[in-house]
C-alpha positions, -999 to +999 in steps of 0.1 A: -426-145+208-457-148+234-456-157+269-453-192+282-455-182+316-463-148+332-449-142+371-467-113+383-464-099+422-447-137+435-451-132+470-442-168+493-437-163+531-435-192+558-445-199+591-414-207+610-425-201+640-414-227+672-445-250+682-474-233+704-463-247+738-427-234+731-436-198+724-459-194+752-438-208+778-407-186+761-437-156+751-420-151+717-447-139+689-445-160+656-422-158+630-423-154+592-395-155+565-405-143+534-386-166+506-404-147+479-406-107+473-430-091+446-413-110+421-425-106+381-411-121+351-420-132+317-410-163+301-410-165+263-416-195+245-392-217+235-369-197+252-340-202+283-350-180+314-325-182+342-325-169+377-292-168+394-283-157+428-267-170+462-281-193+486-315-181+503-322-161+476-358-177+464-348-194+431-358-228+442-394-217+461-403-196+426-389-231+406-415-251+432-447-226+429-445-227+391-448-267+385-476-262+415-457-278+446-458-247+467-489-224+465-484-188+463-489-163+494-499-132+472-495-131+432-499-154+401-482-171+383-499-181+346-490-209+325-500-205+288-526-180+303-543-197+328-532-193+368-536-229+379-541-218+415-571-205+410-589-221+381-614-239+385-617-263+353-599-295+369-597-310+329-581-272+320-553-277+347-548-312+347-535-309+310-516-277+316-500-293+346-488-324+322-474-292+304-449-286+330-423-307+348-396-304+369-357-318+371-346-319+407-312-306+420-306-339+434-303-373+411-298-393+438-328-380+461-352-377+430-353-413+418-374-440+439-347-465+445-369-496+449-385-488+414-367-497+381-367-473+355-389-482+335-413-477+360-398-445+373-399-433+338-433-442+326-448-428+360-462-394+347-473-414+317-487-444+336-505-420+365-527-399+337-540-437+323-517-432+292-497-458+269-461-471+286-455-497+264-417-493+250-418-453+263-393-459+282-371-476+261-374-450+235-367-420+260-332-434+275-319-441+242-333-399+235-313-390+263-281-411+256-282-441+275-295-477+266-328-494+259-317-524+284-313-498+311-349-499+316-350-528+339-320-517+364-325-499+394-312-464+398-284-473+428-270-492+394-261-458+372-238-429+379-249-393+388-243-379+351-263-414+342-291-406+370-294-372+358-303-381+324-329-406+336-346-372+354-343-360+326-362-389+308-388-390+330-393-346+327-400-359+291-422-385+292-454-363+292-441-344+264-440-312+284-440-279+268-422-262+299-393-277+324-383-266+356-344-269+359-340-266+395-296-266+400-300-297+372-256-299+370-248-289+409-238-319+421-221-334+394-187-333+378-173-306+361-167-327+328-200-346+332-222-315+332-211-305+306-226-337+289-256-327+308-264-289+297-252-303+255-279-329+260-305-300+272-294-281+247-299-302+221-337-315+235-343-279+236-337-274+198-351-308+189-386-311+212-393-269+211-392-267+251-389-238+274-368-239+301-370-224+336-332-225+345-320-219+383-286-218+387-258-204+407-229-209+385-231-180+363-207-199+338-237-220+331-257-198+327-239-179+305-240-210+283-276-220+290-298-185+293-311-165+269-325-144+295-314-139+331-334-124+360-310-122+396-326-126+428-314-112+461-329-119+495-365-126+475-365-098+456-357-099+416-328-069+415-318-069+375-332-090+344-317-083+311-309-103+280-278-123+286-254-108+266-265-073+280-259-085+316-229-099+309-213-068+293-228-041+316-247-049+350-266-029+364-268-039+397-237-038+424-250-072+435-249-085+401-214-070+398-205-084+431-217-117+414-196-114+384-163-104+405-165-132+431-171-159+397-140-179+389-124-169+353-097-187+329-086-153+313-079-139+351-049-164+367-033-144+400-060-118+399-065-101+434-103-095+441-118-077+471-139-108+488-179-097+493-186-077+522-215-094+547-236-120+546-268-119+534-296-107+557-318-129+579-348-132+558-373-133+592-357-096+596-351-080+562-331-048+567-352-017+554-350-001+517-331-024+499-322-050+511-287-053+497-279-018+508-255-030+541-231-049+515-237-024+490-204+002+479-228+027+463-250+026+491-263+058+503-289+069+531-315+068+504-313+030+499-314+026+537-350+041+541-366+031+501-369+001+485-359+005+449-388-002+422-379-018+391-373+008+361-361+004+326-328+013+316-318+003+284-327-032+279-323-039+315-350-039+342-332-030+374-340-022+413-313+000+421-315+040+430-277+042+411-284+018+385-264+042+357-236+049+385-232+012+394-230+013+350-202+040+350-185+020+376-181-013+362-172+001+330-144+020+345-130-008+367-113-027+343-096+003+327-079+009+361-069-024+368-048-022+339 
């Protein structure tokens, strides 16, 4: 498969510095967090790419610079080969950027409530001079709800319901590429389930490529077909899922995996996770995870890792194949 989208060097930091006045009555310099790290990925086409990893960790700033919202700092990010931040053919990028759209983590915040949804729907559609007539319509009856729904307003629907109208209106330019950005979060166990099937299935139907950010590794599991795991900024581990799943690489991936509810593991006892992550304005040095880390040693305080092959996994670790060994071996002793 080629390349839909091609993440090379992501690099996002922001000025969160207090106002002028405050830091030169209080003389503090200014302040930077860096949401971002020297992140590069590939997205195939027609495929499921997920990033995973706690809160703070950068998924939803790389989900944002990718549809266009947030420029980059340093790096580029290409979209069927062409890096939208810096071309200059406005015709080229206008019809790439109807390539890509985006379903927000929130239904409730995402949806103009003083617009019906035929309106909310047809608005990529209607904004680019193209043909609304009965798009709507057809694209809530694609998503499972009814034709007649186009002329409520959203306060009217459910979250499962207002999830499936973002997901309408991702549709209505016919997108090659959509930005899933925590799509199920904040919605019922039961319902998002609905919610992924229905992705699913538009995935197989329409050919679309997804961009998934999640932290509920369960859904991912169902979802990906590729996972890359951020920490802090910084992409630690990507590997196809069923190789992550069976053997990661990373002891932050691992911590992941342990600290993840399971049905086959009633009355387990795990060990919590040590720390919290960093402050982002002041990264530790070396890598970054290396304070909460159990393999850690003085190497990891001083180097940053760079990301190396092993197997079919890309990882940033110094004891990638110990933090292997490891896992493998836990499991053996529990028993």
């Amino acid at each position: 498969m080629t390349s839909l989208i091609s993440v090379r060097g992501l690099t996002r930091v922001f000025d969160v510095s207090k106002p002028w006045l405050n830091r030169v009555l209080e003389r503090l310099p200014k302040s930077y967090l860096t949401a971002v790290s020297d992140v590069s990925f590939e997205v195939e086409e027609k495929s499921v790419y997920a990033l995973v990893g706690e809160s703070g960790s950068g998924k939803s700033t790389i989900g944002k610079i990718v549809v266009g919202l947030v420029p980059p700092t340093e790096g580029t990010v290409e979209i069927e080969g062409v890096d939208l931040s810096r071309e200059t053919d406005a015709a080229k990028v206008d019809r790439i950027r109807s390539d890509v759209q985006m379903i927000f983590q929130d239904p409730y915040a995402s949806l103009n409530p003083r617009w019906r949804v035929r309106d909310i729907i047809a608005e990529p559609v209607a904004a680019r001079g193209g043909e609304t007539a009965g798009l709507a319509e057809r694209l809530l009856e694609q998503v499972g709800l009814s034709a007649a729904d186009a002329s409520k307003f959203p306060h009217e629907f459910s979250g499962g319901q207002r999830q499936r109208l973002c997901i309408a209106r991702a549709l209505a330019s016919n997108p090659r590429v959509i930005v899933c950005d925590e799509p199920t979060s904040a919605l019922d166990v039961s319902v998002q389930a609905q919610v992924l099937n229905l992705m699913s299935d538009l995935r197989q139907e329409l050919g679309l490529t997804y961009l998934f950010i999640s932290h509920d590794l369960t859904v991912v599991q169902h979802m990906a077909d590729r996972i890359g795991v951020l920490y802090l900024g910084r992409l630690v581990e990507e590997a196809p899922r069923d190789t992550l799943f069976e053997a990661p690489a990373h002891p932050y991936t691992q911590m992941l995996f342990a600290a993840a509810p399971r049905m086959d593991a009633f009355g387990r006892e795990v060990e919590p996770p040590k720390g919290e992550i960093p402050d982002a304005i002041n990264p530790p040095p070396g890598c970054a995870f290396h304070p909460r880390c159990p393999l850690a040693i003085e190497r990891c305080s001083v180097e940053r890792p760079e990301m190396r092959t092993l197997g079919e996994t890309r990882v940033a670790c110094h004891r990638a194949e110990e933090a292997v060994r490891r896992f493998r071996a836990e499991p053996a002793t529990a028993e």
